[in-house]
N, C-alpha and C positions, 0 to 999 in steps of 0.2 A: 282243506283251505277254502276260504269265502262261504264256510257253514254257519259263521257266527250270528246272523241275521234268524235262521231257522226256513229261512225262503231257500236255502238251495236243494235242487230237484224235485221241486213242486211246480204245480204251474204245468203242468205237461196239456201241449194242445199237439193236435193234429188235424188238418182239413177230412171230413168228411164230403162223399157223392153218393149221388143215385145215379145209376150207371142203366147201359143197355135198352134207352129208349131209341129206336128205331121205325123203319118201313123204308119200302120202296117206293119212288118219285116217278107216278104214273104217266107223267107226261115228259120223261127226257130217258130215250133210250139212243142206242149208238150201234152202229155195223162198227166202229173205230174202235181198238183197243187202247186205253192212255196209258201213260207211265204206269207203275204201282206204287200208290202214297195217299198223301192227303192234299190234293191239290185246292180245294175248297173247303180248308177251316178257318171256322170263326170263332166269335165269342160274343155275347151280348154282357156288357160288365154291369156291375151290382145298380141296383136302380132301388131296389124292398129295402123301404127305411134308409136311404139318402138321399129323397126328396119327398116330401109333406104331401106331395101327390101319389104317395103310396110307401105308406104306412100301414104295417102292419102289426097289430098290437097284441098278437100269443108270442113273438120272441123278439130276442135283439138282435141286433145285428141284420146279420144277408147274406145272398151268393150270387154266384154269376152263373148263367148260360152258357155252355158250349158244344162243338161236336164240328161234326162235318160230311163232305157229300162225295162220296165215290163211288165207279163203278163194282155192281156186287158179281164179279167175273166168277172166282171161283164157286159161291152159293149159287149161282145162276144154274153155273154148268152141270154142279152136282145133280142139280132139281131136273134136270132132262131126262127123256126116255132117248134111248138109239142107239145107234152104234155107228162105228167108222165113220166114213166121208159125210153121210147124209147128219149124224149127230156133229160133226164139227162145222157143218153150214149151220146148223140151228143156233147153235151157241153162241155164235159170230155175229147173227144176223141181227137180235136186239138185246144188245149186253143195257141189263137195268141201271140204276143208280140207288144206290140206298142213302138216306139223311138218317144220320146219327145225331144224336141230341145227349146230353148229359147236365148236373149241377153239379156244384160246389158249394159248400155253403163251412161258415164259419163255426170256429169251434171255441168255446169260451174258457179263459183260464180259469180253473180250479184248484187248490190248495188240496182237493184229496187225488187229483193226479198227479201221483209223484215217478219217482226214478232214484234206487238206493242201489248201492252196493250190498250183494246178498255174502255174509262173513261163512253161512252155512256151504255155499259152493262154488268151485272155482274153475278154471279151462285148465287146459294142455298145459300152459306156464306157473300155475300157480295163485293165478291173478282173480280175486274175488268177481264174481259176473255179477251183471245188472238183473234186478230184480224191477219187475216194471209193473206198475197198478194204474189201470188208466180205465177209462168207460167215459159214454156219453152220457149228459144229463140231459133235463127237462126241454131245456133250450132248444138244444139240437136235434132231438125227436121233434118239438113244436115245429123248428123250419123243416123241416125236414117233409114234414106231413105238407108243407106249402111251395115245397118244389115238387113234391111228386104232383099236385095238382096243376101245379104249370106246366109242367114235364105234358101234363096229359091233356092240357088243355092245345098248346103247342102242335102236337102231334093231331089230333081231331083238326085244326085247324088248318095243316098243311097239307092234311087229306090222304095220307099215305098206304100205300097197300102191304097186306102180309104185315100189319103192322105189330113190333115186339116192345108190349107195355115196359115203361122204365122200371125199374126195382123200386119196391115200397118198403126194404131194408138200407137203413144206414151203412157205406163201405165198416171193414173192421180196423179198429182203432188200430192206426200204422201203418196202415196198405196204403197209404196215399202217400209216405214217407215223409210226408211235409212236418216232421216233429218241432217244432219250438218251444221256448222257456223254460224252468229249469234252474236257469241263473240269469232271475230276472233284471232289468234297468231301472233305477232309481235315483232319487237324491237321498234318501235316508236308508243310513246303512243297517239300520234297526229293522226294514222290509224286505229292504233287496241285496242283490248279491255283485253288481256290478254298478259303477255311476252312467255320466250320463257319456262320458268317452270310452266305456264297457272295459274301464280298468276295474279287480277284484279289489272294492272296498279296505280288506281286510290283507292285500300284497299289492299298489298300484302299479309294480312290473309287472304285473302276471293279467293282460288282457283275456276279453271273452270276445269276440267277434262272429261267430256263429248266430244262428235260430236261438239260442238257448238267451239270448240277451232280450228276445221279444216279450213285451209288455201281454199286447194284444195282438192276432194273429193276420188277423184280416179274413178274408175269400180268397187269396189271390196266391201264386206260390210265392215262397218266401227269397230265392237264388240273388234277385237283382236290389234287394233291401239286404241283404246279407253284404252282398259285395259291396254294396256304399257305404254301410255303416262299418265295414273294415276297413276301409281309404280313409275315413273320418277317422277312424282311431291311429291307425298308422301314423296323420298327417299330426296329431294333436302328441301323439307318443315323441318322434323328432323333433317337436319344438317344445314342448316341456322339456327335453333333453339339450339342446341345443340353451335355454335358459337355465341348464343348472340344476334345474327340480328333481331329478331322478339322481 
């Protein structure tokens, strides 16, 4: 159903990161122990290539900054020499902070990432599994090579000790679980798979309101654009009903 286009389960994006950039924050330690969490995360949001004052011209799109600062209690403790009373003064006495740092960065649709039913095997129920073909292109290795360099330029800058270089590997396509398109948003049903209230073209009872209706993905996770754009359908679903159309 909604394959008559040729666009359904194509289109597969996912967010890629460069993860694991690190150190510890030389000038803020603690006798105090604090909750366990992330009580100091942030995010620094996309800026490369959405303003003309930086511009970047090997890819499209962007990512955003993030990460956060907490005490490193257990790496701390492990790193000590001692034992009993006089190792648990030590540990206590200047518990570090470590800044975590990571990207995001955007993944572009492709027509050769797709998502098929595989007819050759199936689960426990009988029911054909998904067969998935996806990888990154040109795009996302380009930014990619351009967050690791902020990644590291960031880190120098903040001055960090024991410092743990970011990853100069793209995450693996899906780890990040942010999967969208598939059954893209359109007005012509000769491209896409859903219109622009993410009713299937080809059944207008049979909505899409998930990730899989995204055009283009962004940097950003997809949960709180999912959720609006199902109230949007919902809202447009009961009043085309309420007028008869259904």
């Amino acid at each position: 159903m909604g394959a008559s286009s040729g666009a359904l389960g194509h289109y597969l994006m996912d967010h890629f990161t460069l993860e694991d950039g690190g150190g510890l924050l030389p000038a803020l330690r603690s006798a105090r122990r604090e909750p366990v969490g992330r009580p100091a995360g942030y995010i620094v949001p996309k800026y490369v290539n959405a303003d003309a004052r930086f511009r970047d011209k090997n890819f499209l799109r962007g990512y955003y900054l993030a990460g956060d600062s907490q005490q490193e209690l257990y790496g701390h403790a492990f790193g000590l020499r001692g034992f009993g009373r006089a190792l648990r003064r030590q540990v206590s006495r200047e518990i570090p902070y470590r800044f975590g740092i990571y990207a995001q960065g955007e993944c572009l649709p492709r027509y050769e990432n797709y998502v098929k039913l595989d007819p050759g095997k199936t689960d426990a129920w009988g029911v054909p599994v998904l067969h998935i073909s996806a990888s990154y292109g040109e795009n996302e290795h380009a930014m990619a090579r351009a967050m690791h360099t902020r990644l590291s330029e960031i880190l120098a800058a903040v001055k960090v000790e024991e410092m743990q270089a970011p990853s100069e590997k793209l995450s693996l396509f899906g780890k990040n679980i942010h999967e969208c398109g598939t059954a893209r948003m359109g007005d012509d049903p000769k491209k896409s798979v859903v219109n622009r209230f993410n009713q299937v073209h080809d059944a207008k009872t049979v909505l899409v309101t998930d990730g899989a209706c995204f055009v283009t993905q962004g940097c950003y996770e997809p949960t709180l654009t999912i959720m609006a754009v199902t109230v949007r359908a919902a809202e447009h679903l009961a009043d085309e009903y309420r007028r008869g159309n259904l």
